[in-house]
C-alpha positions as CSV (number, residue, x, y, z in Angstrom):
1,X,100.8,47.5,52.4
2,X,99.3,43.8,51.8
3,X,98.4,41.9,55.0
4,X,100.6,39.3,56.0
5,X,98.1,37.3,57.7
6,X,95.1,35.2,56.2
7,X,92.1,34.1,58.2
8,X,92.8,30.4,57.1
9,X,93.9,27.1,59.2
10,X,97.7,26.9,59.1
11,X,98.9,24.7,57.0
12,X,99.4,21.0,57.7
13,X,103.1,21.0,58.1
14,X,102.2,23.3,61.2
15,X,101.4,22.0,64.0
16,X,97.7,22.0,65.7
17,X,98.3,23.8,68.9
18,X,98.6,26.8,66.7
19,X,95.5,29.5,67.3
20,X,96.4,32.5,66.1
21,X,95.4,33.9,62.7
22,X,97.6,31.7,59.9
23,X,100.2,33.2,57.6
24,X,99.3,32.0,54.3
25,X,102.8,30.8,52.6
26,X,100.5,29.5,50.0
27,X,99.8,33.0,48.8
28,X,103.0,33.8,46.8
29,X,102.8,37.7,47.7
30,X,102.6,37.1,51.0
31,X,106.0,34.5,51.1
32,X,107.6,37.4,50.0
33,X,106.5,40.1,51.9
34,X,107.7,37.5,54.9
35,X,110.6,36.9,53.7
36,X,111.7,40.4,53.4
37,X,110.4,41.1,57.0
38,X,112.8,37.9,57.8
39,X,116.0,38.6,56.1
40,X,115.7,42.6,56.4
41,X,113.1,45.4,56.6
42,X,110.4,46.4,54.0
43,X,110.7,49.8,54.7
44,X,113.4,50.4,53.3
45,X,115.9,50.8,56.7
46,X,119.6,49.4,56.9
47,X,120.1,46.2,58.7
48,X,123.3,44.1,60.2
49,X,122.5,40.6,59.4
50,X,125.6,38.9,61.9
51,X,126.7,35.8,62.0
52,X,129.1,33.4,63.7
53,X,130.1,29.6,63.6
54,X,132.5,26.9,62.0
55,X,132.9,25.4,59.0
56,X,133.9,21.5,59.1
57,X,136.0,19.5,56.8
58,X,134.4,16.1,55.9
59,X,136.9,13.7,54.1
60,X,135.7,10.8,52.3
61,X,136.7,7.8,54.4
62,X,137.9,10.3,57.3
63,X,136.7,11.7,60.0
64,X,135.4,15.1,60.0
65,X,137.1,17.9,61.9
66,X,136.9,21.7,62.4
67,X,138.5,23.8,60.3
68,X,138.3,27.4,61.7
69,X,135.3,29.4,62.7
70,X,133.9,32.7,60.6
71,X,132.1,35.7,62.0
72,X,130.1,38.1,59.1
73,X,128.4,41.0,58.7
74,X,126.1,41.4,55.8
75,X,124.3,44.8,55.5
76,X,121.3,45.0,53.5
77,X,119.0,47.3,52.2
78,X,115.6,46.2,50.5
79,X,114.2,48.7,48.4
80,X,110.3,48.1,47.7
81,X,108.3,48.2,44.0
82,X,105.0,47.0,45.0
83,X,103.3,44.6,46.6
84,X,105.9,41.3,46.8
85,X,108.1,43.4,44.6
86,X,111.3,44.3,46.0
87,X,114.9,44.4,45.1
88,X,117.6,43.7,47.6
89,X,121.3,45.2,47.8
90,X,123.7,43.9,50.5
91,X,127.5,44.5,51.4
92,X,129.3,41.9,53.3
93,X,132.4,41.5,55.8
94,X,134.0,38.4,57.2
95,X,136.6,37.2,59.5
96,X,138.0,34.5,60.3
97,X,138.5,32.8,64.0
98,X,140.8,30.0,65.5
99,X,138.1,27.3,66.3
100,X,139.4,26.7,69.3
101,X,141.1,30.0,70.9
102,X,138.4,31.7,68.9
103,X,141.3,34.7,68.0
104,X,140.5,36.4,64.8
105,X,143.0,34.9,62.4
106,X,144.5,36.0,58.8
107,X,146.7,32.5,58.3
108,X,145.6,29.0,59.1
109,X,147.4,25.8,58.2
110,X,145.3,23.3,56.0
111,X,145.3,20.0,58.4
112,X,144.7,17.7,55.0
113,X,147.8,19.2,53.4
114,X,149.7,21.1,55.6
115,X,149.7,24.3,53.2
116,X,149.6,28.1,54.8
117,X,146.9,29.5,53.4
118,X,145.3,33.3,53.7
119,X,142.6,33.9,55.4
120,X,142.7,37.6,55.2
121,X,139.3,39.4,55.8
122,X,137.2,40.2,53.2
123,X,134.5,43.0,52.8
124,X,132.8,43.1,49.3
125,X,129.2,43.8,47.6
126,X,126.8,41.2,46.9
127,X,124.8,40.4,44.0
128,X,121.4,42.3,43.6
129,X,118.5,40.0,44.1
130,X,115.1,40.7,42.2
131,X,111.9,39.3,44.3
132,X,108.6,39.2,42.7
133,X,105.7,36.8,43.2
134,X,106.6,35.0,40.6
135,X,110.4,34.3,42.1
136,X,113.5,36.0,42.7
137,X,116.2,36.3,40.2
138,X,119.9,37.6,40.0
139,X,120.6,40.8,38.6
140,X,123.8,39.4,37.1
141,X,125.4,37.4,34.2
142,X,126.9,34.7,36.4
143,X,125.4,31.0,36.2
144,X,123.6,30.3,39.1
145,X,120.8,28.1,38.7
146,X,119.1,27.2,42.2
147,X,115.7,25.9,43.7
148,X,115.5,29.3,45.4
149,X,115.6,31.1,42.2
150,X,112.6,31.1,39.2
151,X,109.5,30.0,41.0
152,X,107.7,31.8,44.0
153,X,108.8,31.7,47.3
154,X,108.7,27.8,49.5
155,X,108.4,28.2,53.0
156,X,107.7,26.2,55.9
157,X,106.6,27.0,59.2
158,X,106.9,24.8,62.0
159,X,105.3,25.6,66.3
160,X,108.0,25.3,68.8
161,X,105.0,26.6,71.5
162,X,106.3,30.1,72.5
163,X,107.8,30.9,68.8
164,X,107.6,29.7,65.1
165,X,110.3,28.2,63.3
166,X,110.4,29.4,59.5
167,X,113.0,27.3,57.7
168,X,113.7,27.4,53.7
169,X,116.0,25.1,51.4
170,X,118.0,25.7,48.5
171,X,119.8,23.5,45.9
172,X,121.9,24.9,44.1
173,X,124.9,24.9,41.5
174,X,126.6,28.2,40.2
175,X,130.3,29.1,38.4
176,X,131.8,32.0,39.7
177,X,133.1,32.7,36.3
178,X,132.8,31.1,32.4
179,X,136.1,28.3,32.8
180,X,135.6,27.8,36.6
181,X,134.2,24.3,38.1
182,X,130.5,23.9,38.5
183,X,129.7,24.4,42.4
184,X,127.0,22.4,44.0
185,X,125.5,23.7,47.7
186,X,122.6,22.3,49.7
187,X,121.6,25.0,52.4
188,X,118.6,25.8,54.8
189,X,117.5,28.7,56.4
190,X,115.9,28.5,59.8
191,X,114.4,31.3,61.7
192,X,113.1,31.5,65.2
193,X,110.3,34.1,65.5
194,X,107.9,35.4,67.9
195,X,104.4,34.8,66.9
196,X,103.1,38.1,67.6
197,X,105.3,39.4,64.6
198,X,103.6,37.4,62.5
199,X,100.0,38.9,63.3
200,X,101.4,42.3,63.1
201,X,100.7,43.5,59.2
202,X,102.6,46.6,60.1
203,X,105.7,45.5,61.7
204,X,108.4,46.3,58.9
205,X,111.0,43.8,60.5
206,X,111.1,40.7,62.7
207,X,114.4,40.7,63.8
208,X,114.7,36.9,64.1
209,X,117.2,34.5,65.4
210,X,118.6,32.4,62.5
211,X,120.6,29.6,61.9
212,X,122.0,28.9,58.6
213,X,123.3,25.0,57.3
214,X,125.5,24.3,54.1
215,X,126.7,21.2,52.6
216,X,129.1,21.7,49.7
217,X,132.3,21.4,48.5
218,X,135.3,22.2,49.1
219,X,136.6,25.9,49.4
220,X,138.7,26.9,46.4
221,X,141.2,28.8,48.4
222,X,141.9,25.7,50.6
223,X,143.9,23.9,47.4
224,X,142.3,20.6,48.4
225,X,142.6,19.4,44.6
226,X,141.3,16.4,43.9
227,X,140.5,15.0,47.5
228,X,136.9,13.5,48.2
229,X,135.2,15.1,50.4
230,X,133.5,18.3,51.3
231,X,132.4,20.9,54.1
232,X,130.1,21.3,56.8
233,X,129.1,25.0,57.5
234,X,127.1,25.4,60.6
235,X,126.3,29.1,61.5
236,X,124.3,30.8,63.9
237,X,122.8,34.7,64.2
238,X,120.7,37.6,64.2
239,X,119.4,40.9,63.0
240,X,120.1,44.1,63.9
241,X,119.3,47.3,63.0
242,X,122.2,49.3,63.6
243,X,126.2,48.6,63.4
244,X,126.6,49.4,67.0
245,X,123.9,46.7,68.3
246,X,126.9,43.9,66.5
247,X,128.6,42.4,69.3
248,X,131.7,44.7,70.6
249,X,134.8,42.5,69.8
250,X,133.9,41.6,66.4
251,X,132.5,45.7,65.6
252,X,135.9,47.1,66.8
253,X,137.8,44.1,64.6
254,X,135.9,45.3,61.6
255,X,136.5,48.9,62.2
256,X,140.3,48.2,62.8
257,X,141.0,45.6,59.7
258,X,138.5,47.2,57.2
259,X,137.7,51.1,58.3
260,X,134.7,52.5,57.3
261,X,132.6,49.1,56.0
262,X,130.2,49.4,58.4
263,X,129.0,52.9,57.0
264,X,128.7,51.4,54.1
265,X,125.3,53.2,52.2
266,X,123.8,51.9,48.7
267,X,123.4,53.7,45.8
268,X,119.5,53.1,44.2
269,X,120.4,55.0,40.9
């Protein structure tokens, strides 16, 4: 297994106070192998990437308001080729909450048009994802084109003191399908990790606290038509490594509206 850690100065954007040995994110094996250890574990074991927070309607010319909250599961699996080579398969389940009774919800009312929509939970694959040193692709047909995609791995690290902040943007525009609407999305990244992890060339997983920000448009199921504006998404989490670590409420919710997700296993053939 490569080392994680060079015996170079961190890089600028990290600040001084910094004395441990550096992670080299200039070495584009190494953003990988970090990246994997952020999102997942290279060795191959199952983890429960949860998340919870609320996605905000932002009008053009009105004020912006919350919408209603989301709570996800997103298992994963990375399965490694070599050094920086690994593909990834995940499976993915999300709720919906009240934003302000915080009630797991399957109907909401559209403030901007006053139309009932669904909001049923959802539990579907995602798309494999191809990493190499060279940069990940999609192992798919869809048109996705992305700053994350095509060119080796761009992260930053920043010292908070007691941990390290890892944070990576992404700009990107896709259509889900041949006569949809181009879709543009800005998001970041942001993980809060112990330093110790990162000096640690065996430690398979870092288990981080994360934060993820989107800017985009609007959701196609909300019917918004042609109404300026967009959405917020503001979401916060962490990683586990088994389904029974995920917080009890939202665990039992899954297991009651979609039985047997969270044994969900991938098939490598």
């Amino acid at each position: 297994m490569p080392r994680l850690i060079a015996a170079a100065a961190l890089p600028l954007f990290a600040l001084a106070a910094w004395a441990g040995p550096a992670l080299d994110l200039s070495d584009p094996i190494q953003a990988v192998e970090a990246w994997v250890r952020l999102k997942g574990d290279s060795d191959g074991s199952i983890t429960y990437e949860w998340m919870t927070g609320t996605a905000y309607g932002i009008p053009q010319g009105s004020m912006s308001t919350a919408l209603f909250d989301i709570e996800s599961v997103t298992i994963r699996q990375f399965q490694r080729r070599g050094p920086g080579h690994y593909a990834e398969q995940t499976f993915a389940c999300r709720l919906y909450r009240h934003s302000s009774t915080r009630e797991f919800i399957q109907r909401w009312t559209n403030p901007y048009t006053q139309e009932d929509i669904d909001l049923k939970p959802g539990c579907r694959p995602g798309i494999t994802v191809i990493y190499s040193p060279a940069g990940a692709k999609l192992d798919s047909e869809m048109a996705f084109n992305s700053t994350a995609l095509g060119k080796p791995m761009q992260l930053q690290v920043v010292n908070a003191g007691n941990h390290l902040i890892v944070r990576r943007e992404a700009h990107s525009e896709y259509q889900a399908s041949p006569d949809a609407e181009p879709r543009r999305e800005t998001s970041i990244d942001t993980f809060k990790v112990k330093p110790g992890y990162l000096t640690d060339p065996d430690r398979s997983h870092w288990l981080p606290q994360y934060q993820w920000t989107s800017a985009t448009l609007w959701m196609t199921l909300l019917n918004m038509g042609n109404r300026p504006g967009g959405m917020l998404w503001s979401i916060n989490g962490r990683n586990y490594l088994g389904a029974e670590e995920l917080p009890n409420d939202f665990r039992r919710a899954v297991q009651r509206l979609a039985p047997g997700s969270l044994e969900h296993r991938f098939d490598w053939n």
